[in-house]
C-alpha positions, 0 to 999 in steps of 0.5 A: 307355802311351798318353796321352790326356784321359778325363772325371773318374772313368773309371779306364779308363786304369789298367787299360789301361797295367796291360793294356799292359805285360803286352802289350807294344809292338805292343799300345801301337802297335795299340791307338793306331791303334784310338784314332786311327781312331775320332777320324778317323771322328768327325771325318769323320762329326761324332761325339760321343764321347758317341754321335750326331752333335755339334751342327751350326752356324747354317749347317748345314754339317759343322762337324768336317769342313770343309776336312779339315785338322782331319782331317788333324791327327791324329797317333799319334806315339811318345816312349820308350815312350809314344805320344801322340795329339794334333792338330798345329799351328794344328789344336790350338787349333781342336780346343781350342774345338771339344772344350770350346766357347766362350762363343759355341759349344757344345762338340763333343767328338770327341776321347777314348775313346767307347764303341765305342773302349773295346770295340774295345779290350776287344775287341782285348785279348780276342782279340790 
């Protein structure tokens, strides 16, 4: 399984883990490495999981890709039979602010399932 916060209502994930433990583990390890790339890229391109580029900042610098380290944060990591996909270390409170805003920052999410993630996946499933 692979565990990951989607928006309220998409039911996506349940018909993934029932997809995944038809497939088997190099599925769950395959479809992760989907998952993570997709996060990388949005990151080093400033993309929303929504579609286009997130709001950029007073300065007009890239806001998801300034130093790299958020980049770099990016983990895919296994536990039993379940894989998780998270931001390690100080990067994870960043990328909190970052995904859900502040009072002072609107929300930038880059995190999650976009649409071309979803058909990457629907497409990975279809064609193995």
């Amino acid at each position: 399984m692979i565990k990951i916060e989607l928006q309220p209502g998409q039911d996506y994930l349940g018909n993934l883990k029932r997809e995944l433990e038809l497939n088997g583990t190099k599925a769950v390890n395959d479809i992760s490495n989907i998952i993570k790339s997709d996060i990388e890229v949005n990151i080093a391109h400033g993309r929303s999981i929504y579609g286009g580029d997130v709001k950029p900042n007073k300065a007009g610098t890239r806001v998801l890709f300034k130093t790299g380290q958020l980049f770099r944060s990016v983990r895919n990591e296994k536990s039993g039979k379940d894989r998780f996909i998270f931001l390690d270390g100080s990067r994870s409170q960043i990328g909190t602010w970052l995904q859900y805003g502040t009072r002072r920052m609107v929300a930038r999410p880059f995190f999650g399932f976009a649409k071309t993630t979803l058909e990457k996946i629907d497409r990975y499933l279809k064609n193995g």
